[in-house]
C-alpha positions as CSV (number, residue, x, y, z in Angstrom):
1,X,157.6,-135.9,29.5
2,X,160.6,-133.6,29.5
3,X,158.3,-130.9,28.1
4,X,156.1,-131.1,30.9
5,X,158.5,-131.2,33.2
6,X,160.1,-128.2,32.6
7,X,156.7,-126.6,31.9
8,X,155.9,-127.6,35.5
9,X,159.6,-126.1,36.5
10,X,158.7,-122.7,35.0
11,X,154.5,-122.1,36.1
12,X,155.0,-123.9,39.4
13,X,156.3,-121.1,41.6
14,X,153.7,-119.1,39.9
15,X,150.9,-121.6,41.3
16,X,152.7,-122.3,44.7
17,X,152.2,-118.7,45.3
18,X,148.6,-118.7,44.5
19,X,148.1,-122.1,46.8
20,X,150.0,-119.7,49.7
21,X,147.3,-117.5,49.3
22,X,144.8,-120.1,50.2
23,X,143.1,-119.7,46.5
24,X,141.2,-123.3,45.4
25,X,142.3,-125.1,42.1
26,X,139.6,-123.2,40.4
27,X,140.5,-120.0,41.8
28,X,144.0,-120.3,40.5
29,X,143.2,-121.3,36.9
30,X,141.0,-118.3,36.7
31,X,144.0,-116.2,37.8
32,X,146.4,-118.0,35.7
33,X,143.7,-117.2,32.6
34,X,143.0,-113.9,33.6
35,X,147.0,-113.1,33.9
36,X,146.9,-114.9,30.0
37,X,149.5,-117.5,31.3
38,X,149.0,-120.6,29.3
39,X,149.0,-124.3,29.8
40,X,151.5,-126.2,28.0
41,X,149.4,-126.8,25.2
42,X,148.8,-123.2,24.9
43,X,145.0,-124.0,26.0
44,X,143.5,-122.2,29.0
45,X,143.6,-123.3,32.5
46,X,141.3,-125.8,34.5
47,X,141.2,-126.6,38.1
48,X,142.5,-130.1,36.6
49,X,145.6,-128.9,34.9
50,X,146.8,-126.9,37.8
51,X,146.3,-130.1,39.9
52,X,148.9,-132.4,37.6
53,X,151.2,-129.3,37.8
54,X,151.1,-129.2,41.0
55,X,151.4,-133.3,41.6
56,X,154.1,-133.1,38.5
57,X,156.5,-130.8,41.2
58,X,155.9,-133.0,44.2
59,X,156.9,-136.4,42.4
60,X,160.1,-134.8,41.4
């Protein structure tokens, strides 16, 4: 879980930014593909994996 963590640590701020903006889930995955930021896995973005990064910050 560390991993994730501190995977969450570093692409959070990135994604908090983007939810600023107003963009959806969707919408941010799309920017986070399009900006060729991958997940942790080194996979591409779904409107699912920026919701657990975004829960991952808020339980810690």
């Amino acid at each position: 879980m560390r991993r994730a963590d501190a995977f969450a640590e570093r692409v959070g701020p990135t994604i908090e930014a983007m939810q600023a903006q107003g963009l959806s889930l969707g919408a941010i995955a799309e920017q986070l593909n399009e900006r060729q930021i991958r997940t942790a896995r080194g996979g591409r973005w779904a409107a699912m994996s920026v919701k657990r990064v975004i829960e991952r910050r808020a339980a810690h």
